[in-house]
C-alpha positions in Angstrom: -95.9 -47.5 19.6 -93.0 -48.1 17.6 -90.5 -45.1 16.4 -87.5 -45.2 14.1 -84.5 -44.0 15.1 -84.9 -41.2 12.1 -88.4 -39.8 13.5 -86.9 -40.0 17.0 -83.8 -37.6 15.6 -85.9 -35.4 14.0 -88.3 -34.8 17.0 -84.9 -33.9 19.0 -83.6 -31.6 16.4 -86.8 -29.8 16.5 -86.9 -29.3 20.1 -83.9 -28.1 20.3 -84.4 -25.3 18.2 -87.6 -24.5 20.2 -85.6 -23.9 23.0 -82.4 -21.9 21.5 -84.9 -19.4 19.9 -86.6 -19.0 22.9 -83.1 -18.0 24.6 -83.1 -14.0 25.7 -80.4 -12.4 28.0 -81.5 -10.8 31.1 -79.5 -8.4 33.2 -79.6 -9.9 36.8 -78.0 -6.9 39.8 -76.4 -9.2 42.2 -75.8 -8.3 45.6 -72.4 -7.2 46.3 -70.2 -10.2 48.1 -68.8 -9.9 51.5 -65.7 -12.5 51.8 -65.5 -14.5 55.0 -62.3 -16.6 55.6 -62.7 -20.2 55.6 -60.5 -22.6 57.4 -60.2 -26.1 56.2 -57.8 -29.2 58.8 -58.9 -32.5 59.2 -56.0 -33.9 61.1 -54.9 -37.4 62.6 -52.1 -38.4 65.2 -50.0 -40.2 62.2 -49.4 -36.2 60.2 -48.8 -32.9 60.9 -51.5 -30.2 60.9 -52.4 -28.6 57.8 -54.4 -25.8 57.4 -56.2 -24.4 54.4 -57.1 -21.0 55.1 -59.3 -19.1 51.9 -62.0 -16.5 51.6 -65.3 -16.9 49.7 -66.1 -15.1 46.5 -68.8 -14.3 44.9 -71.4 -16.9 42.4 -69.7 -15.9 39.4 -66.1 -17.2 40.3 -65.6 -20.7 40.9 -62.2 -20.6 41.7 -61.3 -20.4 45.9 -59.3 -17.1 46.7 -56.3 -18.1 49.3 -55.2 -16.1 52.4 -51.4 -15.8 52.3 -51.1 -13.4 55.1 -52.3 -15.2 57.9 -50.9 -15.9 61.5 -52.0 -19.1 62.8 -51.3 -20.2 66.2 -51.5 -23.7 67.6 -52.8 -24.8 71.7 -53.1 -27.7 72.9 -54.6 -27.9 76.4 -54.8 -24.1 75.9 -51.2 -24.0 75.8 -49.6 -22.3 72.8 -47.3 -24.8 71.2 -46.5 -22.8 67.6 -47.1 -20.6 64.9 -47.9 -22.2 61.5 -45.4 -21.7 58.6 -47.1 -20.8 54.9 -45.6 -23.0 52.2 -47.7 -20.9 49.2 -50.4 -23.2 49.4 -51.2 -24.2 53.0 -50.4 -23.3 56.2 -48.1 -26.5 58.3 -47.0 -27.2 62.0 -43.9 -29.4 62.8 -45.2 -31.1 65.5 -48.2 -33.7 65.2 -50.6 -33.9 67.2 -51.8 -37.0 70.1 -54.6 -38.4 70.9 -57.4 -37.5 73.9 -55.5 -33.7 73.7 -58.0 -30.8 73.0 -56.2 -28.3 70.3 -57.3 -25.3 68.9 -56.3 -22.8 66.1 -56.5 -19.3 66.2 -56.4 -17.0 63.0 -55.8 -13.4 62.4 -55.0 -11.4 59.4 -55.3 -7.8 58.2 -58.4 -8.5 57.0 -60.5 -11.0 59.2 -59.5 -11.1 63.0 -60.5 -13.9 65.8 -61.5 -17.1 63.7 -61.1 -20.3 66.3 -61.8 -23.7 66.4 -61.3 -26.5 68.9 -61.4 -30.7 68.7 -59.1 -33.4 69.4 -58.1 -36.6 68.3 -60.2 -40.0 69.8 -58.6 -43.1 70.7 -57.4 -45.4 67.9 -60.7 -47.7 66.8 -61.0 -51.2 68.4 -60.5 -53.1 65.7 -60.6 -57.0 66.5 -61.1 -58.5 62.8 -61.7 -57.9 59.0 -63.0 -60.7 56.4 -64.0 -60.2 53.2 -66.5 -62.2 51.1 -65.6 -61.6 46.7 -69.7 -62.6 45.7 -72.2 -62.5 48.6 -75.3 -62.1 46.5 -76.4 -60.5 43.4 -78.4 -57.0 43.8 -81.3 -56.3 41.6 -79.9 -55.0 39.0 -78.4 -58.3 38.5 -74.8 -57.1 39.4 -72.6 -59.1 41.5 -72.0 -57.7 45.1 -69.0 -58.1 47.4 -69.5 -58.1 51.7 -66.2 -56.6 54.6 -67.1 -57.6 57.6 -65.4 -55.3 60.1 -65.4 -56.2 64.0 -64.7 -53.9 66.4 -65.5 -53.4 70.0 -67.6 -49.8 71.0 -66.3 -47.8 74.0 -69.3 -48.1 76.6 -68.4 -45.0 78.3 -69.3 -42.3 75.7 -70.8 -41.4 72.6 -68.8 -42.6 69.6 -68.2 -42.1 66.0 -66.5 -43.9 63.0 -66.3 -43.4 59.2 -65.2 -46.5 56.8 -63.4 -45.8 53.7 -63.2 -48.4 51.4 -60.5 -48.0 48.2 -60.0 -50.4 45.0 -56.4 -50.2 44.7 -56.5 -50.3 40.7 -52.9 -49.4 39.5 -54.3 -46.1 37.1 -57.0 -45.2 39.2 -58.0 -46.0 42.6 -61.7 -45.8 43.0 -64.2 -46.3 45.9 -66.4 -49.2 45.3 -70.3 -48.6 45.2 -72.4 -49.3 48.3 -75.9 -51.5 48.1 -78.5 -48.6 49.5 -81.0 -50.9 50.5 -79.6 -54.3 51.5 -76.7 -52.9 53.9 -76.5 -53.2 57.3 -78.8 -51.5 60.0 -76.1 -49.4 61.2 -75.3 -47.7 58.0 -79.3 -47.6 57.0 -80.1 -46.0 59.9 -78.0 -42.5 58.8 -79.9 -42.6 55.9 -76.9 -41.5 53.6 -76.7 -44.3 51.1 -79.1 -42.8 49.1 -76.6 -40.0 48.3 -73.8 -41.8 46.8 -71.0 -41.8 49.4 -67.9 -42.2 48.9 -67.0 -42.8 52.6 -69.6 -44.5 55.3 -69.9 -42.3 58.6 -72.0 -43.8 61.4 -72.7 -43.4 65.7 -72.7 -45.7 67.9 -76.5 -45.2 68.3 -77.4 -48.7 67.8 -74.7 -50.5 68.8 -73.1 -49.2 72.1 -70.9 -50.6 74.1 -71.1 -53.8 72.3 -68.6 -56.1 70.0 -70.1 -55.7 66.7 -69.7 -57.2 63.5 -70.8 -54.5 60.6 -70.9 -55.7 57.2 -70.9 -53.3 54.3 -71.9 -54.6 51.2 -70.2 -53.4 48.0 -69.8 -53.6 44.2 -68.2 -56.4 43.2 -64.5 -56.0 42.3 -61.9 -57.7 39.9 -60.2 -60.2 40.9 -56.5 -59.8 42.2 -57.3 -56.3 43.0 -56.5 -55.3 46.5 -59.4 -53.6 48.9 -57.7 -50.8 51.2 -59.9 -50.3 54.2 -59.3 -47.2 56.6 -61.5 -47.6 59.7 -61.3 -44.5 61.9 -62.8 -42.5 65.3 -64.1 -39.7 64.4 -65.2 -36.6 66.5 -68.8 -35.2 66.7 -67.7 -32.6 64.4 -66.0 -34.5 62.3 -69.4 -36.9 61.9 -71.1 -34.0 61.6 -69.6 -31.9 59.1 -69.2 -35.4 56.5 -73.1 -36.1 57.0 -73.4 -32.8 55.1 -70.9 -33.1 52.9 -72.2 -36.4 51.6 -75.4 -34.9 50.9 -73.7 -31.7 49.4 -71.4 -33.6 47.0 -74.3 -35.5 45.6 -76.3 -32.3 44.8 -73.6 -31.0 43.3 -73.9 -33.9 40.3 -76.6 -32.4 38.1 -77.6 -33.3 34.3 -80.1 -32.2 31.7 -82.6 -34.5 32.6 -82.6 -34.5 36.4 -81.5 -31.2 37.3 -79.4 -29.3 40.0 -80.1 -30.9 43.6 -81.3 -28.5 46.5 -78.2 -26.0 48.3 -77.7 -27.3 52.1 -76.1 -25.2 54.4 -72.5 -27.2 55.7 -71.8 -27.5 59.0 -69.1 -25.7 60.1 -67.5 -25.7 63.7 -65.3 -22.2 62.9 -65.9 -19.5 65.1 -65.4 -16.2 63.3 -65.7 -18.0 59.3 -67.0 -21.1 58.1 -65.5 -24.3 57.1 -64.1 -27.5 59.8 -61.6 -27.9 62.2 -61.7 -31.8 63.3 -60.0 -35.0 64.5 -60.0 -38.8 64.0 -57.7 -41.6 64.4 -57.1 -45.2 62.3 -56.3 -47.9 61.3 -56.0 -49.2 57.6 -56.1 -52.7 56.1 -55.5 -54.6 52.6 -57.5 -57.1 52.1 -56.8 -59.7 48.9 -59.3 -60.1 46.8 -58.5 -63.4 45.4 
């Protein structure tokens, strides 16, 4: 059935006074909100530590409240090492931190007392080669796709995790490149997070350990003469942990007229005392030309 573009404006017009008559205020009593503090570090061995510390509000405010009157103290090895300085925005050590230590932060203020956390940072990844391919294949869509190649070797003696980052290093406006969600390798298919738009890859060792492997990630294709900045990091558990939710949390977040508002998830948070992550990882980064 064929509709002019004049029948098909009409018909839109019309609903859309349907539904702003229908509108009708209605008085919703909220509960009242109880703040918990919130502590936010991802650190590496190549920065200092830097701590966001906030409280959550209630629905109606969008806007994160700070906590400026913290004291946060730094261990490492359960060894006290220094108390964090507040610059107005976050809270900063001076030292930064090595790898295969165990640190943990400890938070008091007026208000909240006791909020903990401990991880570390793994071993730098064993990175043996990266090798990029400009036009592997063409999806189907029909758009042009680009394969990295990234061989590394897996530590045999324990449970490991990594997260790639991939960045188009466009001079206005770096971007991360889109990722194929059904023709990708087995490694990232089998975390089942492609699905959700990522704009990082975080994967286990679950299929691969112990062993050299060569994991290829394919990619939108990008301009040529663009440059491809590849981080490829360790993670910890938590650190795994907490981005598998995040992924999944981010893309629910993106929400439109037609599709709707995804489902909540609960984040996972290893904060004793509050919410929010406290976690490690190493790296290495890369540029690649894409020629």
């Amino acid at each position: 059935m064929h509709f002019s573009h004049t029948n098909i404006a009409i018909k839109f017009i019309l609903l859309s006074l349907v539904i702003f008559s229908c509108e009708k205020e209605i008085q919703i009593d909220l509960p009242e909100h109880k703040a918990q503090p919130v502590l936010n570090c991802l650190f590496s061995q190549d920065s200092i530590f830097k701590v966001h510390l906030s409280k959550t509000t209630s629905i109606v405010n969008n806007f994160p409240s700070k906590i400026s009157d913290a004291t946060v103290h730094l261990y490492e090895n359960e060894l006290f090492i220094e108390e964090l300085t507040f610059d107005g925005n976050i809270y900063t050590s001076t030292i930064l931190p090595k790898t295969n230590k165990k640190y943990q932060i400890k938070v008091n203020t007026p208000k909240f007392q006791n909020i903990t956390a401990f991880d570390y940072i793994p071993s730098k990844p064993n990175l043996i080669s990266t090798s990029l391919q400009k036009n592997a294949y063409t999806d189907e869509e029909g758009y042009d796709m680009g394969q990295l190649t990234i061989e590394f070797q897996d530590n045999p003696n324990k449970k490991n995790y990594y997260e790639v980052l991939l960045i188009v290093k466009e001079t206005n406006r770096p971007y991360a490149p889109y990722y194929d969600e059904k023709n990708n390798d087995p490694v990232l298919l089998n975390e089942e997070s492609l699905a959700y738009e990522p704009e990082s890859l975080v994967f286990s060792d679950e299929l691969l350990n112990g062993s050299t492997y060569k994991l290829k990630i394919n990619y939108s294709s990008i301009e040529d003469n663009l440059d491809l900045k590849i981080y490829f990091r360790h993670i910890t558990k938590n650190y795994y942990n907490y981005k598998k939710r995040l992924i999944i949390h981010l893309y629910n977040q993106e929400h439109d007229i037609w599709e709707g508002v995804g489902e909540p998830i609960s984040m996972y948070t290893n904060i004793e005392g509050g919410y929010g992550i406290f976690a490690g990882y190493s790296e290495i980064t890369k540029i690649l030309k894409n020629n």
